[in-house]
C-alpha positions as CSV (number, residue, x, y, z in Angstrom):
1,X,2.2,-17.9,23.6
2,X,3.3,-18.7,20.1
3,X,6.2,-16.4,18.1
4,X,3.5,-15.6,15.9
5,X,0.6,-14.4,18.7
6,X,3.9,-12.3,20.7
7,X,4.7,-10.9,17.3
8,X,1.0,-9.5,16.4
9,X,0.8,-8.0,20.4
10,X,3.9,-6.3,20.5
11,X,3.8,-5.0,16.6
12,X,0.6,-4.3,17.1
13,X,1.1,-2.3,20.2
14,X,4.4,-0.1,18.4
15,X,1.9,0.4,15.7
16,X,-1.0,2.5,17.8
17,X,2.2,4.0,19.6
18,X,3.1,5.8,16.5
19,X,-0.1,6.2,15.3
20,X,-1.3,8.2,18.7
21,X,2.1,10.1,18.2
22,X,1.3,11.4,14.8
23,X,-2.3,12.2,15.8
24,X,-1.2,13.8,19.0
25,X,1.7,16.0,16.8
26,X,-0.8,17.0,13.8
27,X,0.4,19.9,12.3
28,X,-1.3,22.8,10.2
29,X,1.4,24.9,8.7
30,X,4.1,24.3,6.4
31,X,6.9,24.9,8.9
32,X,5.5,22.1,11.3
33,X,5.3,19.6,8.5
34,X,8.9,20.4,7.0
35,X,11.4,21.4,10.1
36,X,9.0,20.8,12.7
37,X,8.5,24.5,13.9
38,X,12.3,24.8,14.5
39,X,11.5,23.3,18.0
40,X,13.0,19.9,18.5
41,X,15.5,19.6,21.8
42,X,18.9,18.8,20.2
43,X,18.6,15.1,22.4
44,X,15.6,14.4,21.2
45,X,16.6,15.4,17.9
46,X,19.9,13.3,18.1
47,X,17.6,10.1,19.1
48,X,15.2,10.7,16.4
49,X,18.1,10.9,13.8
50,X,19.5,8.0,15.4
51,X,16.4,6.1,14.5
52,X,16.3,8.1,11.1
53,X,19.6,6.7,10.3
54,X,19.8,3.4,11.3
55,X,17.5,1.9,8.4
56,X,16.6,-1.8,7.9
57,X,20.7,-1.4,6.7
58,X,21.8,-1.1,9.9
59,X,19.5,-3.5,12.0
60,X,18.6,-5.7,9.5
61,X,21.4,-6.1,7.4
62,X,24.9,-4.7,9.1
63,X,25.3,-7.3,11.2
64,X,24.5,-10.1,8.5
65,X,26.8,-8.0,6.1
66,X,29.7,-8.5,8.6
67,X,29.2,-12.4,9.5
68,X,29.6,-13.5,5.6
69,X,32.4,-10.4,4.9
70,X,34.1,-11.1,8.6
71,X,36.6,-8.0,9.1
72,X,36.4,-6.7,6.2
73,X,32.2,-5.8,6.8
74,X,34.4,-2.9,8.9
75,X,33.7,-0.8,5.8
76,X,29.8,-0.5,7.1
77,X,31.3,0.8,10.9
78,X,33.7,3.2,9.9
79,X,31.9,4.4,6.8
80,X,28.5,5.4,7.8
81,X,30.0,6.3,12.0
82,X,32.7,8.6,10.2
83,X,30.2,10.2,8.2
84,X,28.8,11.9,11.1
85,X,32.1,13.4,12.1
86,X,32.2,14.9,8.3
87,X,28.5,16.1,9.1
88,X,29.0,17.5,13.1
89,X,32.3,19.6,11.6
90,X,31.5,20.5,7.9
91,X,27.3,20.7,7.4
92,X,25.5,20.8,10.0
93,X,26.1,23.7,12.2
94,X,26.2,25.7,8.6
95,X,23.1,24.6,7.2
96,X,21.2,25.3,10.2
97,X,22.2,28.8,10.2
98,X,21.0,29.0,6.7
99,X,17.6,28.4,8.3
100,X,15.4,27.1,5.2
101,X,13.8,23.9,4.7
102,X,15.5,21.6,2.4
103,X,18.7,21.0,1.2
104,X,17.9,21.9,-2.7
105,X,16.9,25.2,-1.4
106,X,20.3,26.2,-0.1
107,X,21.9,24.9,-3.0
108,X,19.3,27.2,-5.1
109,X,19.9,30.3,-3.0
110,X,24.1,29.6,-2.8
111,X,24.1,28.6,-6.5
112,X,22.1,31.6,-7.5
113,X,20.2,29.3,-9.8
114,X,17.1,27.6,-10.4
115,X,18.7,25.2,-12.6
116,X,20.7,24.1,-9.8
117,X,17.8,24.0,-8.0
118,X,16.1,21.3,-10.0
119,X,19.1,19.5,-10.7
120,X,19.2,18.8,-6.4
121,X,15.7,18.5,-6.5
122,X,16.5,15.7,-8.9
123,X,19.4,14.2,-7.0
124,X,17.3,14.2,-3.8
125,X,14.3,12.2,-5.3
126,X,16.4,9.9,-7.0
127,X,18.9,9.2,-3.9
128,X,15.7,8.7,-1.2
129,X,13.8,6.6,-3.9
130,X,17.4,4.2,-4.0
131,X,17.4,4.2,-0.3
132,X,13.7,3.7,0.1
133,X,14.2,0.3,-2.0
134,X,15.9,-1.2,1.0
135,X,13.7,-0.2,3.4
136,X,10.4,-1.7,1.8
137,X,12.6,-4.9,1.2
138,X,13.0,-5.0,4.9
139,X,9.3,-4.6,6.0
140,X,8.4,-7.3,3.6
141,X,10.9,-9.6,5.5
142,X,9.7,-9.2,8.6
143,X,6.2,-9.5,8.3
144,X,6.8,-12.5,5.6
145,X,8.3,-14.2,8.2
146,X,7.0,-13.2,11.6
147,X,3.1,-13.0,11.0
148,X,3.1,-15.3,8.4
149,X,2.3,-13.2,5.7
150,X,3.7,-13.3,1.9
151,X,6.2,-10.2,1.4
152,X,3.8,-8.2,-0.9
153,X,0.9,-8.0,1.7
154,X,3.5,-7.2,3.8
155,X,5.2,-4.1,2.0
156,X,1.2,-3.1,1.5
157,X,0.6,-3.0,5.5
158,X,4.0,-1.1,6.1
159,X,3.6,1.9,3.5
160,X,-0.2,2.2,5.1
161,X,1.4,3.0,8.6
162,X,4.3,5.3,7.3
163,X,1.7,7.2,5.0
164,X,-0.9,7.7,8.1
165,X,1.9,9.1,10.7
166,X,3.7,11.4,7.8
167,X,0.9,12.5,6.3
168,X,-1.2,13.9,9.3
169,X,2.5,14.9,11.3
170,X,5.0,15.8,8.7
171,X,8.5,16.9,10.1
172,X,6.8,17.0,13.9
173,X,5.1,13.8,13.7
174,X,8.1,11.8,12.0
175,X,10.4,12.9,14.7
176,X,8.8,12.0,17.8
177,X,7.5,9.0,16.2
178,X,11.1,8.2,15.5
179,X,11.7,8.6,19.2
180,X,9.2,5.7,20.0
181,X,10.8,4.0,16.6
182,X,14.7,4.3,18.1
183,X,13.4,3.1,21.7
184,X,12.0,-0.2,20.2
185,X,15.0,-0.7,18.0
186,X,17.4,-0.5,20.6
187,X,16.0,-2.2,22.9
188,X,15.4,-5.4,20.3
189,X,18.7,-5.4,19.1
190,X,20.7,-5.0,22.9
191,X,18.3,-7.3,24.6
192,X,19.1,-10.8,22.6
193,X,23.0,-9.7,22.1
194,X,23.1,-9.9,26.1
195,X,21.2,-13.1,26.0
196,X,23.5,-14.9,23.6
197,X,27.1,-13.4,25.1
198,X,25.7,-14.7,28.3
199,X,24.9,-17.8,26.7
200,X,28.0,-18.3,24.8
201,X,30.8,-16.8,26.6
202,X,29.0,-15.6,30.1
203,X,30.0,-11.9,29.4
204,X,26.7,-10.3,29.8
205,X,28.4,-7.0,27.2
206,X,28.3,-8.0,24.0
207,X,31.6,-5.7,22.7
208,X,33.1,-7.5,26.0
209,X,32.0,-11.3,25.0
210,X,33.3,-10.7,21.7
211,X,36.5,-10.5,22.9
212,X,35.7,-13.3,25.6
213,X,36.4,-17.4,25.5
214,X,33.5,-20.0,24.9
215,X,32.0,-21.8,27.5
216,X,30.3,-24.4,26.3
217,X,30.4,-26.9,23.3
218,X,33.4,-28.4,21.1
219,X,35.0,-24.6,21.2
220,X,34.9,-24.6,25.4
221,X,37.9,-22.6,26.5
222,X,39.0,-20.9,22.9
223,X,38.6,-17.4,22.3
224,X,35.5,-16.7,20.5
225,X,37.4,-15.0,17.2
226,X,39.6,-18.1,17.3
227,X,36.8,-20.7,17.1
228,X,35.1,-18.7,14.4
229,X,38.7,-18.5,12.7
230,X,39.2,-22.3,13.1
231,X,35.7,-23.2,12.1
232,X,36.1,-21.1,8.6
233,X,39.6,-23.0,8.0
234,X,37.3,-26.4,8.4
235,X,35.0,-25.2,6.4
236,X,37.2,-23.8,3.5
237,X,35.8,-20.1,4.0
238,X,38.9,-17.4,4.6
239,X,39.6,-16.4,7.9
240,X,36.7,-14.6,9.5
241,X,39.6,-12.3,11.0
242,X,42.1,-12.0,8.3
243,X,42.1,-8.8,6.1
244,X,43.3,-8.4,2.1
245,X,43.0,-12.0,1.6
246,X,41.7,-14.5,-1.5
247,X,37.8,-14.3,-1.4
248,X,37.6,-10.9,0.6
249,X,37.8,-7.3,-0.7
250,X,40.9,-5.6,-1.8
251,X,42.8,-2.9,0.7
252,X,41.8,-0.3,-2.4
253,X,38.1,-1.3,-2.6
254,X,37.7,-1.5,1.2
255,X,39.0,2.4,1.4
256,X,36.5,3.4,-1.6
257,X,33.8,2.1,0.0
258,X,35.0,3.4,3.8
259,X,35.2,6.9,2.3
260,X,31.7,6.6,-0.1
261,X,29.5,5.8,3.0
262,X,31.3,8.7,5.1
263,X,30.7,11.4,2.1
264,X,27.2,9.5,1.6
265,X,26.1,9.7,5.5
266,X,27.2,13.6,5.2
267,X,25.3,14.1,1.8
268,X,22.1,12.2,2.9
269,X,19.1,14.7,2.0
270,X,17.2,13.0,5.1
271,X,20.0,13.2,7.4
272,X,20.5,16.8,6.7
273,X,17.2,18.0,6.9
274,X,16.9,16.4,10.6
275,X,19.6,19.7,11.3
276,X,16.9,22.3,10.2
277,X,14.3,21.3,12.9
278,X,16.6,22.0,16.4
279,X,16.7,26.0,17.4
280,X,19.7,27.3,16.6
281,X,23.2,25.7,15.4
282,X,24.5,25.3,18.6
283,X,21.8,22.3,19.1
284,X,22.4,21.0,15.6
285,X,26.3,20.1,16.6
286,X,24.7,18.6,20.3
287,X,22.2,17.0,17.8
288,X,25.4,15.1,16.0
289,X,27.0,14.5,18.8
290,X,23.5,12.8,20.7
291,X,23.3,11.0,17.4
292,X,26.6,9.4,17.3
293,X,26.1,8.2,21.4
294,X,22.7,6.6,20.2
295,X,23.8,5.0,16.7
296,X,27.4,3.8,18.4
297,X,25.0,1.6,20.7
298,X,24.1,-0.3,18.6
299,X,26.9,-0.2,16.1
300,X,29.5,-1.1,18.7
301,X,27.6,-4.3,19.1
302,X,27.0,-5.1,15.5
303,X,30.0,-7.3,14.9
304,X,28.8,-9.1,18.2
305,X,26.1,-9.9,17.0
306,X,27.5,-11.3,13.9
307,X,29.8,-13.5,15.3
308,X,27.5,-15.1,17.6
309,X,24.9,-15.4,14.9
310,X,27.4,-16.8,12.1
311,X,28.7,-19.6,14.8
312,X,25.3,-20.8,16.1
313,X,24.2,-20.9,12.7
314,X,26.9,-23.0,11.1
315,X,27.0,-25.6,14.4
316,X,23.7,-25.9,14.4
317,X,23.5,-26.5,10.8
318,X,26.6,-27.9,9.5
319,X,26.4,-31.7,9.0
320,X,22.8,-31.8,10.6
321,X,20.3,-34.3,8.7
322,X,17.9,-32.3,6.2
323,X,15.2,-34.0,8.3
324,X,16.4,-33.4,11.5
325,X,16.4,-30.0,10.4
326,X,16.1,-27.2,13.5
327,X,13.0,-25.4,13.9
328,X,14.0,-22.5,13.2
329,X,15.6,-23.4,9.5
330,X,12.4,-24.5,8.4
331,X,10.7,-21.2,9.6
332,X,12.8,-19.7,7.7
333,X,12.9,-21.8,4.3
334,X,9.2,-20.8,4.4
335,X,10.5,-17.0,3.1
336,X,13.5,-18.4,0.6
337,X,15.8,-16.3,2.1
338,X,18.0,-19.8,3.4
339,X,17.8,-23.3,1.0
340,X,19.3,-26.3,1.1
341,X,20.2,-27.7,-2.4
342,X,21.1,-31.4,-1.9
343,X,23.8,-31.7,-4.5
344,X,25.2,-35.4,-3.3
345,X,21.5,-36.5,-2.4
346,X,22.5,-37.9,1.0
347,X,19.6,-35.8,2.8
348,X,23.3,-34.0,4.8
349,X,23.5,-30.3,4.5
350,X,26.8,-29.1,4.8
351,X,28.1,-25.6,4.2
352,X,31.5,-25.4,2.4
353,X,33.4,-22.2,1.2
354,X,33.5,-24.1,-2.0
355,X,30.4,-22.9,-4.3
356,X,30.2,-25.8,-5.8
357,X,30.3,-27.9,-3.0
358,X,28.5,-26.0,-0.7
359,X,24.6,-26.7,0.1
360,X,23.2,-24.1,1.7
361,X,22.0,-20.7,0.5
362,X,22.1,-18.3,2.9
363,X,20.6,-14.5,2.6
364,X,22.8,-11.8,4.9
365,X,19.4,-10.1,6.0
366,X,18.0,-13.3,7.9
367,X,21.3,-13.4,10.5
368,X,20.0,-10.7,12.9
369,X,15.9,-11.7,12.7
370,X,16.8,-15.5,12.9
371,X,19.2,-14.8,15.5
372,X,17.0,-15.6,18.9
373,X,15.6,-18.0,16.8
374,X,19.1,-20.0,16.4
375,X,20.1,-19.2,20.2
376,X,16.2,-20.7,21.0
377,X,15.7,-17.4,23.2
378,X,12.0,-17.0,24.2
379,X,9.5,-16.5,22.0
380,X,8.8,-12.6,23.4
381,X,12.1,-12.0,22.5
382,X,12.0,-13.4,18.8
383,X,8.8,-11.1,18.6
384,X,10.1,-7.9,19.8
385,X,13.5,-8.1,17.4
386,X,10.7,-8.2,14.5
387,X,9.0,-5.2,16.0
388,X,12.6,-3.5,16.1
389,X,13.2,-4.7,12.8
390,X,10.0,-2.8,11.7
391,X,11.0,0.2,13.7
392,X,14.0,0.5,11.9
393,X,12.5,0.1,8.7
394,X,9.4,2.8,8.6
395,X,11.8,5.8,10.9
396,X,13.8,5.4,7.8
397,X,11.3,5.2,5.3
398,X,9.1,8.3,6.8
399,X,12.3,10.4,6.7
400,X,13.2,9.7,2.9
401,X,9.3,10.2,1.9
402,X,9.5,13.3,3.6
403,X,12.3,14.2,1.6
404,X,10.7,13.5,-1.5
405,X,7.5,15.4,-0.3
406,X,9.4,18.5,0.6
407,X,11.2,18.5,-2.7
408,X,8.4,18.3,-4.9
409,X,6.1,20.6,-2.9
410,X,8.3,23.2,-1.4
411,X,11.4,23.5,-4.2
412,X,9.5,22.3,-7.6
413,X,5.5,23.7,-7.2
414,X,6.4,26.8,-4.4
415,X,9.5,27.9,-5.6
416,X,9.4,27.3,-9.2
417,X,5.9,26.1,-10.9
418,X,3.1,28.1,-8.9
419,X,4.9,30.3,-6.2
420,X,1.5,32.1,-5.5
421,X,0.0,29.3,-3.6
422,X,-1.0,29.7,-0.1
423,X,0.2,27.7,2.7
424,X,-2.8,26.1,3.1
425,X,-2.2,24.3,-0.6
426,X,1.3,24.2,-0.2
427,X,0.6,21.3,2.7
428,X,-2.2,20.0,1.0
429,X,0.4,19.4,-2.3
430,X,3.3,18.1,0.4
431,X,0.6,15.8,1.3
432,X,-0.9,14.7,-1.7
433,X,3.1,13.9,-2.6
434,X,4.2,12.1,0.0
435,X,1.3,9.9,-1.0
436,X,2.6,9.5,-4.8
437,X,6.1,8.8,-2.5
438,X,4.1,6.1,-0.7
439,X,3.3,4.0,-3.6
440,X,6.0,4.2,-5.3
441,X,8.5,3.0,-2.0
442,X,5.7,0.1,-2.2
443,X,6.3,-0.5,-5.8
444,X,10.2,-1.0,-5.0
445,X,9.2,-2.8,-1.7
446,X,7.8,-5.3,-4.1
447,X,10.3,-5.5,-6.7
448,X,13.5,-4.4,-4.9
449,X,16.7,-4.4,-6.7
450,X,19.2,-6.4,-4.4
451,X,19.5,-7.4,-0.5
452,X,18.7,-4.1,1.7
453,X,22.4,-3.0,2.6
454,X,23.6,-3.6,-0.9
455,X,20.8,-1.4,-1.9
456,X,21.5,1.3,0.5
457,X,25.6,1.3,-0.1
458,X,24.1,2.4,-3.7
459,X,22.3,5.3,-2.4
460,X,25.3,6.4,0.2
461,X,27.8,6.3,-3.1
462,X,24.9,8.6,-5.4
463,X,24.8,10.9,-2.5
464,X,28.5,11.2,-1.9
465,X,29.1,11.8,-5.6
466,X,26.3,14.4,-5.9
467,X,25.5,16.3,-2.4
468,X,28.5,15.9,-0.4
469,X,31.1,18.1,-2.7
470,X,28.4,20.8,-3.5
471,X,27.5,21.2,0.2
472,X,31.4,21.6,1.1
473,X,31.6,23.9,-1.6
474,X,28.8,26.0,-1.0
475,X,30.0,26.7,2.7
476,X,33.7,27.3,2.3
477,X,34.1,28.2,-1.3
478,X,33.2,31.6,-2.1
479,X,34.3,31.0,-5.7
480,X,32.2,28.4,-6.4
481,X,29.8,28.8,-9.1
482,X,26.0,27.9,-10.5
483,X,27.9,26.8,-13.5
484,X,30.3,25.2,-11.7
485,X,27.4,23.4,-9.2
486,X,25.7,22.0,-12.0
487,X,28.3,20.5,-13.9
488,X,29.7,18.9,-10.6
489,X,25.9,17.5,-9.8
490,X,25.1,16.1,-12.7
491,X,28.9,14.9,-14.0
492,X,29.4,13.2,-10.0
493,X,25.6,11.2,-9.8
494,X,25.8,10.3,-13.3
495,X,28.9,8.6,-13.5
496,X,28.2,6.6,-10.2
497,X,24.7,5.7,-11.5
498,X,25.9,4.4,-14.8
499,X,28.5,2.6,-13.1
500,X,26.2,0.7,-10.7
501,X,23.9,0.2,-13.1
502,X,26.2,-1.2,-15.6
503,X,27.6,-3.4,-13.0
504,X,24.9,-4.8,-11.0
505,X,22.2,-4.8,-13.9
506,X,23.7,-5.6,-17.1
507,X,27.3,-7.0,-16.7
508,X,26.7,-8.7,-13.7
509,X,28.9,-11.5,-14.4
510,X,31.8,-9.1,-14.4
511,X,34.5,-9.3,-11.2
512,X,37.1,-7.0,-9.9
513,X,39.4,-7.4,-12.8
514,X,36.9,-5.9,-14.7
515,X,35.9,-2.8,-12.2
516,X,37.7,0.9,-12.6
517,X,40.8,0.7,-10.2
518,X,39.1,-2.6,-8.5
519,X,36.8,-0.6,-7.0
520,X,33.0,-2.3,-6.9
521,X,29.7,-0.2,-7.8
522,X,29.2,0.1,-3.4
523,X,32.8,1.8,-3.7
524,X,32.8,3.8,-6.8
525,X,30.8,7.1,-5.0
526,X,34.0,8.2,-3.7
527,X,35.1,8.4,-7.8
528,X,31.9,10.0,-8.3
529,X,32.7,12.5,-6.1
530,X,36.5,13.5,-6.5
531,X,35.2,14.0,-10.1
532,X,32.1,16.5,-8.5
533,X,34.9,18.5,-6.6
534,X,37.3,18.5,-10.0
535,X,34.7,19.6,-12.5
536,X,33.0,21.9,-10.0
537,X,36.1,24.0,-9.4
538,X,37.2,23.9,-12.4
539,X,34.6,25.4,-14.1
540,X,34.2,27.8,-11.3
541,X,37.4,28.9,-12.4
542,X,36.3,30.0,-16.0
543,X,33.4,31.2,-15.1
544,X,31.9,34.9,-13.4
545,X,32.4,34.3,-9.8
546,X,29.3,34.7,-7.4
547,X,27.2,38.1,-6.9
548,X,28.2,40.2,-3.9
549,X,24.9,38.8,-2.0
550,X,25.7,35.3,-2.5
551,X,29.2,35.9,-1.0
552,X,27.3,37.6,1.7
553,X,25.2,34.6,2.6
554,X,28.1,32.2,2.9
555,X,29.9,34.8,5.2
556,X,26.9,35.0,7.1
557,X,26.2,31.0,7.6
558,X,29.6,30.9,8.9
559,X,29.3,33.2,11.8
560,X,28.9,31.3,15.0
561,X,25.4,31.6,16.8
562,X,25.6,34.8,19.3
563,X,28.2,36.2,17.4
């Protein structure tokens, strides 16, 4: 069978799969559509966040991120891995104590304040909706390319599926859906990254064959990271292995972003609401923990994946005839995510580190789709990393529209507009706004504002510098206030907005000379939030210090389960 007739079986059949799930987990009561009854095992919790977590970012993108940005793409390993160590030791265990539903409802209850409320009801729509931009992007690329569809039908056929499973499921349906969703993505990613480190280096563990020597071809014999290295020295690029170098990030920028996806990953408003549905907070730290065993499989082979990907593209590229092009180039053309510009008009495409010499346009998101593709794996195989690539894509994407469901139902119209509605209405509202959430992800789907991991490092930065310090705060502070909160919230998000926006979408010309202490708009969240924790405490210092029952609460969320 054709890529295209594998692609339509195998997506078709993950599609009815999470369909039958959400219809088979229908709920009927708030509690089941926000937290999921309280009732998910803390594994299957941990695999479900897995899937949650990693995005079209992490399967889509990561990996491409890593084979342009070499050792430096580090930043995306350590920054959103370490972020769960922040999350398993500082949140986690706390806010499931707290035992609500959303994360701007502890921040209303610790903060004493409805205006605090809002304002993370606020920060939490605006963070998910950011996030939600890459995830759309990514469904659009898959089915653009795979079935042969343009990326706007595309985007339209992915928000249908997510609004059907969290619409009728909620919480409940999302996760075990997301079970299904991490199973697929797993296996797509592992399954071709054995196939090509068998093929290239005859190490059948891709963390092992990235270490290994070449078998075949010019580079027989040489370490794989030394043939990559030698081929960027031909090619004019840096060093795919040097660090702190011309034409790679700076040691300063590399720590800002490093720390801005580990605060981000521990201030994610979807992340943390996976830690409300599991039974007490003994299963939300076994929940972490389950997490980082399922997202460490596939982020351990990540850089794999990028080697191999980055070599077999440029060999079987580099100095090829435009029309003895590969197949799988002019698949790809097809989408405009790769071009070749024929500057010298010989009909040669050659790849140069020089921009101006260089003749082929390559976008980071194709390296892990095109991958089997480029290694000419079979056409099954091509199919299902498309169907992974989906997976990843909606798990996300159902989680952040949950988010944004919860917070307009639950802690703007219950909690503050028409607290007198009955549970019936109050899912019926949670509904109606995940479908308002729907369209909207479609509209950024559509018109998305850069490539999907650039897009996300933006949301990780706006949660670090909102969430992340208030969240800290609000379990180990006593002193903290609602004055305080609000002034941290709103001082941390908008700074790190206005700097990515100035950056990225009107002085986009402008280069690291030009950025605060060198640090780029993916890094500056970790300013963002050292100014949330400065202006936080120290208005909490000159102002009344929390009510006895608020001091209560956050001696009360520490106590260890069974105490």
């Amino acid at each position: 069978m054709s890529i295209q007739a594998w692609t339509y079986l195998i997506v078709g059949a993950s599609f009815l799969l999470y369909i039958g799930i959400a219809i088979w987990s229908r709920v009927r009561t708030t509690s089941g559509f926000y937290v999921a009854g309280r009732g998910v095992p803390a594994l299957a919790n941990g695999m479900a966040t897995g899937a949650d977590w990693m995005s079209a970012a992490s399967f889509i993108s990561m990996a491409g991120l890593i084979s342009f940005m070499g050792y430096t793409g580090a930043i995306y390993l350590m920054g959103w891995t370490g972020g769960y160590v922040l999350l398993a030791l500082l949140l986690a265990p706390y806010l499931r104590n707290y035992g609500k539903f959303t994360v701007p409802e502890f921040v209303g209850d610790r903060y004493y304040s409805q205006t605090a409320r809002v304002v993370a009801v606020l920060c939490a729509i605006f963070i998910s909706f950011t996030y939600v931009a890459g995830q759309m992007r990514g469904v659009g690329i898959v089915f653009s390319r795979f079935l042969e569809v343009d990326i706007n039908t595309g985007v339209f056929f992915g928000v249908g599926l997510v609004f059907v499973y969290a619409t009728i499921g909620g919480m409940r349906g999302i996760t075990y859906t997301q079970v299904a969703q991490y199973s697929v993505l797993i296996c797509a990613y592992l399954i071709p990254a054995v196939a090509i480190s068998v093929k290239m280096t005859g190490n059948p563990i891709p963390q092992l064959g990235f270490g290994s020597t070449v078998i075949e071809g010019e580079n027989a014999g040489m370490y794989l990271l030394e043939a990559i290295d030698r081929i960027h020295r031909d090619l004019g690029f840096p060093e795919y292995t040097a660090a702190y170098v011309n034409g790679k990030k700076s040691m300063v920028d590399v720590f800002a972003i490093t720390m801005a996806l580990m605060a981000g990953t521990a201030g994610l408003p979807h992340v943390l609401i996976r830690f409300y549905t599991v039974k007490s907070a003994r299963a939300a730290r076994w929940s972490a923990m389950w997490a980082l065993v399922f997202i460490g499989l596939l982020y351990t082979t990540a850089p794999a994946v990028a080697v191999f990907a980055r070599v077999n593209m440029i060999q079987s590229l580099h100095g090829q005839s435009y029309a003895d092009a590969p197949e799988w180039f002019t698949n790809w053309e097809k989408t405009g995510l790769i071009a070749f510009e024929d500057r010298d008009g010989d009909g040669v495409i050659r790849y140069s580190g020089d921009a101006a010499k260089s003749e082929l346009v390559v976008d980071p998101d194709i390296m892990v789709l095109a991958n089997p593709e480029i290694a000419r794996l079979p056409a099954w195989v091509v199919a299902l990393v498309a169907a992974g690539g989906l997976a990843a894509a909606l798990s996300t994407a159902a989680g952040l529209l949950l988010v944004i469901s919860a917070s307009i139902s639950h802690d703007l119209f219950k909690s503050i507009f028409t607290p007198r509605i009955s549970e019936g209405q109050e899912l019926t509202l949670a509904r109606v706004a995940a479908g308002f959430a729907v369209v909207v992800a479609g509209y950024f789907g559509i018109n998305p504002p850069g490539f999907v991991a650039q897009v996300v490092a933006f949301a990780f930065g706006l949660a670090a510098s909102s969430f992340f310090p208030i969240l800290v705060l609000g379990v180990f502070s006593k002193r903290a206030t609602k004055e305080g909160a609000i002034a941290g919230m709103l001082t941390g998000i908008g700074f790190t907005a206005s700097y990515i926006i100035y950056f990225r979408f009107i002085a986009q010309d402008a280069g690291p000379s030009d950025w605060l202490f060198g640090i780029s708009p993916e890094g500056i969240g970790m300013v963002g939030m050292l100014i949330n924790f400065a202006v936080t405490l120290g208005v909490s210092r000159f102002t009344p210090p929390p009510p006895e029952h608020v001091q209560q609460l956050i001696e009360e969320i520490r106590i260890p389960g069974g105490a």
